[in-house]
PAVEXMAR-946238 format. One record per residue (C-alpha): residue in three letters; x negated, y negated, z. Coordinates in Angstrom, 1 decimal. Layout:
# residues N
(rolo ALA,(X,Y,Z))
...
***
This chain:
# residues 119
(rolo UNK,(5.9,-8.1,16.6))
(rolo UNK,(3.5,-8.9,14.1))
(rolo UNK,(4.3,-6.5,11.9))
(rolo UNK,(7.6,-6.4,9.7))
(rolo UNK,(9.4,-5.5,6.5))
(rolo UNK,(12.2,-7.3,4.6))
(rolo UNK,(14.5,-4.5,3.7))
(rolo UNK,(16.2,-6.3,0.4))
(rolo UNK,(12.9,-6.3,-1.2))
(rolo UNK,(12.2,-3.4,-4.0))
(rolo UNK,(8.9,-2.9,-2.2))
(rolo UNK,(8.4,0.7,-0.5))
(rolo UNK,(8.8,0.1,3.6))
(rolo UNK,(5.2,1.9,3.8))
(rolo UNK,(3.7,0.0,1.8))
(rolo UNK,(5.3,-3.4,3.1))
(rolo UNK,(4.2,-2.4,6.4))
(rolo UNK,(0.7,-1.7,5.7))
(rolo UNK,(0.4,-5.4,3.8))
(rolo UNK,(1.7,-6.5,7.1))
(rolo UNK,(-1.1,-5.4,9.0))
(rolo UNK,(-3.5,-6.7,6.1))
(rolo UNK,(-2.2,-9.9,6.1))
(rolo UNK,(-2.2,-9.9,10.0))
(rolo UNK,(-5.7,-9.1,9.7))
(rolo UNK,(-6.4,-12.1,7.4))
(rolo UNK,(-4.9,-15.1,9.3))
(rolo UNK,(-6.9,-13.7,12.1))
(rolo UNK,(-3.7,-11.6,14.5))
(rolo UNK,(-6.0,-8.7,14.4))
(rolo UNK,(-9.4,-8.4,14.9))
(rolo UNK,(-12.0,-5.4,14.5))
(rolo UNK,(-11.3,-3.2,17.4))
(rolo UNK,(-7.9,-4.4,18.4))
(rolo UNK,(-5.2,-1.7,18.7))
(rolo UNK,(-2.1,-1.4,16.8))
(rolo UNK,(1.1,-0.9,17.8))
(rolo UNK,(1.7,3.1,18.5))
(rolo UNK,(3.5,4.4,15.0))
(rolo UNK,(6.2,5.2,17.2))
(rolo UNK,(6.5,1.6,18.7))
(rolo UNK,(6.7,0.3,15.3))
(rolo UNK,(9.2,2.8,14.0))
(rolo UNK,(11.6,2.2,17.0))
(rolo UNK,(11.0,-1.8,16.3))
(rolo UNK,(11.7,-2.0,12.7))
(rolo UNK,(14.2,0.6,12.5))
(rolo UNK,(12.8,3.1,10.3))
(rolo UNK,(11.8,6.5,10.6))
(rolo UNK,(8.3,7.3,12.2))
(rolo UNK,(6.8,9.1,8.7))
(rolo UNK,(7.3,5.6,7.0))
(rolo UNK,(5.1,4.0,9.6))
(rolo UNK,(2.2,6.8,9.5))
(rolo UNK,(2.3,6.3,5.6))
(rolo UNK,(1.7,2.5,6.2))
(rolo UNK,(-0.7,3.4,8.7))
(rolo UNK,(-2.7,6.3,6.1))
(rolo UNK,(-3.0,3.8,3.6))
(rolo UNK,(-4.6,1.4,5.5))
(rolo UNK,(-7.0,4.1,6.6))
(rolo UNK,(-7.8,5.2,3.4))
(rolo UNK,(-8.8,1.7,2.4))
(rolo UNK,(-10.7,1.7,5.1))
(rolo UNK,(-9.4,-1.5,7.2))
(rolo UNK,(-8.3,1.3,10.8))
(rolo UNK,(-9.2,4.4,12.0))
(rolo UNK,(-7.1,7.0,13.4))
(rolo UNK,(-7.6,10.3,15.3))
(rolo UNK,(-4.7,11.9,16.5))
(rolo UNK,(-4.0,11.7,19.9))
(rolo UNK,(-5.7,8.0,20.1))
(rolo UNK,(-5.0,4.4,19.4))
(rolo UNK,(-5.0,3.0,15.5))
(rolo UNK,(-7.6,0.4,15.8))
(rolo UNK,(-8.7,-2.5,13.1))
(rolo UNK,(-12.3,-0.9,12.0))
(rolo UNK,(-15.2,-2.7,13.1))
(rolo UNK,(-15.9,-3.1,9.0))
(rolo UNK,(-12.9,-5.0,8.6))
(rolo UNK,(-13.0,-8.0,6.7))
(rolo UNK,(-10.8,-11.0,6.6))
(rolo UNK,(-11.9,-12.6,3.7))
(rolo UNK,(-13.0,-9.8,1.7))
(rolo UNK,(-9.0,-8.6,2.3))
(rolo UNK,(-7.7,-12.1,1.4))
(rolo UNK,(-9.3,-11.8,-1.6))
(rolo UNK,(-8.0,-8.3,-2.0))
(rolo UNK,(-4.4,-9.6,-1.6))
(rolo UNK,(-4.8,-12.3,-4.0))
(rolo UNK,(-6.0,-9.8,-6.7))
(rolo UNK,(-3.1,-8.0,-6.1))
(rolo UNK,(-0.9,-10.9,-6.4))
(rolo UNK,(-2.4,-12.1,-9.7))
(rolo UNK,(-2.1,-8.6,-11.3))
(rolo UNK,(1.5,-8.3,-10.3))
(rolo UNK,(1.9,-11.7,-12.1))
(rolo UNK,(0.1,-11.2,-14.9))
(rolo UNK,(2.0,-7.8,-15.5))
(rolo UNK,(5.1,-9.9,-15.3))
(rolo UNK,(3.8,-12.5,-17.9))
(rolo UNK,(3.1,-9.6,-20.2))
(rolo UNK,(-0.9,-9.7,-19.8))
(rolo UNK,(-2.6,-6.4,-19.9))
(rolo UNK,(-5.8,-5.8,-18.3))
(rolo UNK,(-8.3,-7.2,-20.8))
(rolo UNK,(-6.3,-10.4,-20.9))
(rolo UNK,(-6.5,-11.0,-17.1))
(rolo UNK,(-10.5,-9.7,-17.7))
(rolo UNK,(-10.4,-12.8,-20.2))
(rolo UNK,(-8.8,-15.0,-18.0))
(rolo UNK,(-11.3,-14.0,-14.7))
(rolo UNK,(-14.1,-14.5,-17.0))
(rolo UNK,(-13.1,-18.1,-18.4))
(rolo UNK,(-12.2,-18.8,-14.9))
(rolo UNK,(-16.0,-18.4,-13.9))
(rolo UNK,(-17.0,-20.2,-17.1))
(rolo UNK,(-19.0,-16.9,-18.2))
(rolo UNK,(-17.0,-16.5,-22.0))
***
């Protein structure tokens, strides 16, 4: 199963499993208009209760990456993109370690503008 969650982690199961399918979508597993898993599938899978999945699920419909009508399959949205998302996750990445290294947000601005040579 391509998607799946690491338990010890201090990262919400939702929101582990909705990185899963981004990063699935990013090395290329999933492709706009491919179906995913049925929540309950997943939920059965992974061991964790159904509403955890549908949250992981929402989120990634609210960003936009699937759409979901009840009754129907979850499918990757034909807007989906890979490298628009890996750049999304690497964002993400460099905010969590910049809030770890005690940066605030106008020293990562700083930083992302030195980076691009524009200060």
């Amino acid at each position: 199963m391509l998607i799946t969650i690491d338990e010890t982690l201090n990262i919400p199961l939702a929101d582990q499993i909705a990185a899963a399918v981004r990063g699935a979508v990013i090395r290329g597993d999933f492709a706009p208009g491919d179906r995913l898993p049925p929540a309950r599938e997943v939920a059965t899978a992974l061991g964790v209760n159904l509403h955890t999945v549908l949250r992981g699920y929402q989120q990634l419909r609210e960003e936009g990456l699937v759409d979901m009508r009840r009754g129907r399959a979850t499918t990757i949205a034909a807007s989906a993109d890979a490298a628009g998302l890996a750049i999304t996750e690497h964002i993400r990445s460099l905010v969590d370690l910049a809030r770890r290294s005690g940066l605030d947000e106008h020293d990562l601005h700083t930083a992302i503008s030195r980076a691009f040579g524009t200060t």
